[in-house]
C-alpha positions as CSV (number, residue, x, y, z in Angstrom):
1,X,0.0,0.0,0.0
2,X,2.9,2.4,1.0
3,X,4.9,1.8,-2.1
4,X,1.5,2.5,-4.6
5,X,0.7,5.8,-3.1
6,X,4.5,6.6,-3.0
7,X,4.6,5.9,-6.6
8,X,1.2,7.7,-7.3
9,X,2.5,10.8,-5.8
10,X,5.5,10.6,-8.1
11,X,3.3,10.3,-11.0
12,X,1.4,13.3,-10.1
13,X,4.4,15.3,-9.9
14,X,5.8,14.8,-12.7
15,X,2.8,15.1,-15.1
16,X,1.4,18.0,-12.9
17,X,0.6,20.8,-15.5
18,X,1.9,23.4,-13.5
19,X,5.4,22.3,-12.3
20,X,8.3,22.2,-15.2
21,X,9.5,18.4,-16.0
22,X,12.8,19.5,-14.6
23,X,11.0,20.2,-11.2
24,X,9.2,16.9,-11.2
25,X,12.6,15.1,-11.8
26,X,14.4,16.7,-8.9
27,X,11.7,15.5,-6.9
28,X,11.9,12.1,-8.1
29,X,15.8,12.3,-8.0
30,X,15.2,13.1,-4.1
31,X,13.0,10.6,-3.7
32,X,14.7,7.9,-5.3
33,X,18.3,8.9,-3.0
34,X,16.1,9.0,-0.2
35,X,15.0,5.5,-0.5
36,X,18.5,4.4,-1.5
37,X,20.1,5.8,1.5
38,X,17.3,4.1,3.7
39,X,18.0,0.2,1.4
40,X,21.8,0.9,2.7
41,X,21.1,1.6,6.0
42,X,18.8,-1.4,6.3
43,X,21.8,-3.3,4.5
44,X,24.2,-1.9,7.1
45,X,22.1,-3.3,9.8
46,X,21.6,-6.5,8.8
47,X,25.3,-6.8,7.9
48,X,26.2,-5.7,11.2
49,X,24.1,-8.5,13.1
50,X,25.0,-10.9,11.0
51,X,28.6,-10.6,11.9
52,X,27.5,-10.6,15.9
53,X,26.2,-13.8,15.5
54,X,28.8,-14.7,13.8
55,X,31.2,-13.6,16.6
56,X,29.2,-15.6,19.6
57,X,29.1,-18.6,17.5
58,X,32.7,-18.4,17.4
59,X,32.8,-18.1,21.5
60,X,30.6,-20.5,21.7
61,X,32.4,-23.0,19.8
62,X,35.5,-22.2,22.4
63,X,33.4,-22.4,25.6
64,X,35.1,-25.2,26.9
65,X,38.7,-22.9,27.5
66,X,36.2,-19.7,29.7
67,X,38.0,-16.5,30.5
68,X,38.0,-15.1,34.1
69,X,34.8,-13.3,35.1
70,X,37.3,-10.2,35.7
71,X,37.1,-9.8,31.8
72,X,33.7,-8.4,32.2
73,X,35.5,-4.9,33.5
74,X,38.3,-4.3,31.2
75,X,36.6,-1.2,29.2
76,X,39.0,-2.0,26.0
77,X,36.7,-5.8,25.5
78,X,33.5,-3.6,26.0
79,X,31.6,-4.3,22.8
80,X,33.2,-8.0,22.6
81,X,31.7,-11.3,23.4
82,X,33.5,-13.9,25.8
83,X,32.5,-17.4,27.4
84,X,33.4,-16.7,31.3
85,X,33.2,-19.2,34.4
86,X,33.7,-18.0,38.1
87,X,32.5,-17.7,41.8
88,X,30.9,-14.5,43.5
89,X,27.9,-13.0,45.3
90,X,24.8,-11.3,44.7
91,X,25.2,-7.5,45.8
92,X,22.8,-6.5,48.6
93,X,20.9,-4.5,46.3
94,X,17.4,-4.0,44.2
95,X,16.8,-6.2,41.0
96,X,16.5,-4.4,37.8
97,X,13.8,-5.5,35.3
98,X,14.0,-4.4,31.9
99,X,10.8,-4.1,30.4
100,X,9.0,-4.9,27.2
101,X,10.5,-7.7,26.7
102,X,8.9,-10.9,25.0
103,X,9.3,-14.8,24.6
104,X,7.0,-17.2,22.6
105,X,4.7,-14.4,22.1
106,X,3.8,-13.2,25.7
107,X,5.0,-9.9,26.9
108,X,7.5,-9.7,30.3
109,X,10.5,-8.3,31.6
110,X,14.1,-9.6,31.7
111,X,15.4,-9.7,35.5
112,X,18.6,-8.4,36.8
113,X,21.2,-8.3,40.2
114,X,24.0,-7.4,40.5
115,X,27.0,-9.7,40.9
116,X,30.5,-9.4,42.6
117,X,32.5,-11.9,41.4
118,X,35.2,-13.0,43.6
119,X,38.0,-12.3,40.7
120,X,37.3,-8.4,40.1
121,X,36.9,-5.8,42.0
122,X,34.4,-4.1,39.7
123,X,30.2,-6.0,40.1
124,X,28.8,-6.6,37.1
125,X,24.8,-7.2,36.1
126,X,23.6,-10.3,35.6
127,X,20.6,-11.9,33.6
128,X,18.6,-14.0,35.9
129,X,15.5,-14.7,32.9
130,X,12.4,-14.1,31.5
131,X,9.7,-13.5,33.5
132,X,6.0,-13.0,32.0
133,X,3.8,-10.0,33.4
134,X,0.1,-10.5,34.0
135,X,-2.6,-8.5,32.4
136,X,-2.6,-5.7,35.5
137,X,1.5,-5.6,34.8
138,X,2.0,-6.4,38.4
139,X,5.3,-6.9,38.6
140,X,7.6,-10.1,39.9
141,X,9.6,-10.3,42.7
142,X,13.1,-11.2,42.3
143,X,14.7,-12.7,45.3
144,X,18.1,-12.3,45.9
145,X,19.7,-15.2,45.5
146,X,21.6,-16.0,48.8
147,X,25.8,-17.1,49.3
148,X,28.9,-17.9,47.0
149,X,27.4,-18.8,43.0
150,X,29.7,-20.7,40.7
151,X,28.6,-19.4,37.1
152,X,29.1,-19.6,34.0
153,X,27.6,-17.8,31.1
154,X,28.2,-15.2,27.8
155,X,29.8,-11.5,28.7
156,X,27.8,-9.1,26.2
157,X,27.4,-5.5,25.5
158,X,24.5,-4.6,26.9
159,X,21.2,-3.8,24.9
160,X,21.7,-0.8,22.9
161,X,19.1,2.2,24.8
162,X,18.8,3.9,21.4
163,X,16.6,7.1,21.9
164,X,14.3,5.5,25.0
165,X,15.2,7.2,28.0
166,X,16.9,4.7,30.3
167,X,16.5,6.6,33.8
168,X,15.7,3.9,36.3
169,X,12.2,4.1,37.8
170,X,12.2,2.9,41.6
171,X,9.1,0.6,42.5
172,X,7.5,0.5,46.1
173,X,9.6,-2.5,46.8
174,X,12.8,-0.6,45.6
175,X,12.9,-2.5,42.4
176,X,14.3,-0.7,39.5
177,X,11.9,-1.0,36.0
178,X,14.1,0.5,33.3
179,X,13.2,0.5,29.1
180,X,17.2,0.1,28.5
181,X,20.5,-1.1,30.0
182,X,21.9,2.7,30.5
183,X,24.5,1.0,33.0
184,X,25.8,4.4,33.2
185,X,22.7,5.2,35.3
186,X,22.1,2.4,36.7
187,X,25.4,2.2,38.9
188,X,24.7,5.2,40.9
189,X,20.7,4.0,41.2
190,X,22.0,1.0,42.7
191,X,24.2,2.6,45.0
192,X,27.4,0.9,43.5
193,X,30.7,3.4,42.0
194,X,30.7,1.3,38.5
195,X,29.2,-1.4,36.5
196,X,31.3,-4.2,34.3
197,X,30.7,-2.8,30.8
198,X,29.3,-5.9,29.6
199,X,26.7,-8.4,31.1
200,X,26.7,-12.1,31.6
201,X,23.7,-14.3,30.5
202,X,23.5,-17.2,32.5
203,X,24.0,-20.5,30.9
204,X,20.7,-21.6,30.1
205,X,21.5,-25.4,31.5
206,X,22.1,-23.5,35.2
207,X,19.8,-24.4,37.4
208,X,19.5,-21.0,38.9
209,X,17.1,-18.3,37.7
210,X,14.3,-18.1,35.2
211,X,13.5,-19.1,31.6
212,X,16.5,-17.9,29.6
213,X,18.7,-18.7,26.7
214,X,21.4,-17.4,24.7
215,X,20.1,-15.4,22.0
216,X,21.8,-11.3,21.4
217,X,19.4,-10.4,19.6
218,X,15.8,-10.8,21.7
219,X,12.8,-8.2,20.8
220,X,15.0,-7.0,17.7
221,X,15.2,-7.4,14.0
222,X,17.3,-10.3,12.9
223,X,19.6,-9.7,10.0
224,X,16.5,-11.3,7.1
225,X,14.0,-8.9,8.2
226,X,16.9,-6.0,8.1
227,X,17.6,-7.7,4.2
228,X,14.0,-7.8,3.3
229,X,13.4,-4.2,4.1
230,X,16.4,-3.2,2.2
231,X,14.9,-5.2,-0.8
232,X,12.0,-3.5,-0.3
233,X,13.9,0.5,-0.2
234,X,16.0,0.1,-3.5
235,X,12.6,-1.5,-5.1
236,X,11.1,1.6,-4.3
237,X,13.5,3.7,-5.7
238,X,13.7,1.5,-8.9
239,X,10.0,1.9,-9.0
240,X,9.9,5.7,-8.9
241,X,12.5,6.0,-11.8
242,X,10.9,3.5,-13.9
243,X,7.4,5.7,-13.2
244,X,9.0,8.9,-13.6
245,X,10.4,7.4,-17.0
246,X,7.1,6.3,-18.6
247,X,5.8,9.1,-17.6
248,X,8.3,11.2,-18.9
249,X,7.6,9.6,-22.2
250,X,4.0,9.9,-22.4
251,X,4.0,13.9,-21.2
252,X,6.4,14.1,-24.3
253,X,4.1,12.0,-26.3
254,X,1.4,14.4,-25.5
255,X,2.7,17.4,-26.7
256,X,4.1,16.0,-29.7
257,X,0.7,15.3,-30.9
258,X,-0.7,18.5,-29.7
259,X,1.9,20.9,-31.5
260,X,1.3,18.9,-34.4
261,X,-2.2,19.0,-35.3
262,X,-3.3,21.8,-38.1
């Protein structure tokens, strides 16, 4: 539907009486580098993902050798992926639940402590699960999981915020209900001096926690849909010249025959 009346409008430009072909063309010429620009930027995207999977299927592969969970703070790793193992606690402090999230069609939120593991000095956030919200959104409690954890799991940037505003929002119970992983924010809201750059998500085969797994890329576009959008830009683009082209012709045809009649 969007591409017909996209193309309908270019038609009407260019065979609009009252604007000079050369008007109508720079229009379509706009249009048409308008909708390239947004085919590359879709092709950008799914590019990009593509090679994140491609990068945690390449940890994965190596998770039998994990790093030390003191990888999770070294800033220069920050927007890598690594298999970690280690020991640690649960920091005394409120669970974070990350909202909109969904799994198998239901709507939740993704629960969060933080976690000081015994081999850094610097806590880090970790991804306890999925948990689903009822219809009145009331939302779950989070225990806080109680002496020394032996974990395992994959270190990833966090979520990227984009343009939603990430400032924590305290519940009654002191829990913190946040659209985005600003861990920036976050540190000070949970009363700590710094967060671990990256995350950990649990190894789903723990037994501790809720439902989880290993995906990067939950409640996002994967790198088809990205593709099939792209298709779908440059199509439109091809579309509008081939339109402004036929229509060219037959505005040209048109005169031709009315200069000449007798």
């Amino acid at each position: 539907m969007l591409q017909k009346r996209i193309i309908a409008a270019a038609g009407k430009i260019l065979v609009s009486r009252r604007m000079p072909l050369a008007l109508g063309w720079g229009l379509a010429l706009l249009a048409m580098a308008a909708f390239s620009a947004l085919g590359s930027w879709q092709l950008g995207r799914a590019k990009q993902k593509q090679a994140m999977l491609a990068a945690v299927q390449q940890v994965l592969a190596q998770r039998d050798s994990p790093m030390s969970m003191s990888a999770a703070a070294d800033d220069s790793q920050a927007t890598r992926y690594g298999w970690v193992a280690g020991q640690g606690r649960f920091i005394s402090a409120p669970a974070v639940l990350l909202d909109n999230q969904t799994r198998d069609g239901r709507v939740g939120v993704r629960a969060y402590r933080a976690f000081q593991p015994v081999a850094s000095a610097t806590p880090l956030l970790v991804e306890l699960g999925w948990l689903p919200l009822p219809p009145d959104r009331q939302l779950p409690t989070v225990p806080l999981p109680a002496g020394v954890q032996a974990f395992r799991g994959l270190l990833t940037p966090p979520p990227s915020p984009g343009l939603v505003n990430a400032r924590p929002a305290r519940q009654a119970d002191g829990t913190l209900l946040v659209a985005a992983l600003d861990l920036r924010q976050l540190a000070p809201a949970l009363q700590l001096d710094a967060l671990a750059p990256r995350v950990l998500k649990l190894d789903p085969d723990l037994p501790l926690g809720y439902a989880r797994d290993l995906e990067i890329l939950p409640n996002t576009l994967p790198p088809e849909r990205h593709l099939g959008y792209a298709v779908q830009w440059f199509g439109l683009a091809l579309a509008v010249l081939v339109t402004a082209l036929v229509l060219t012709a037959r505005t040209r045809r048109g005169k031709g025959a009315i200069g000449g009649r007798p």
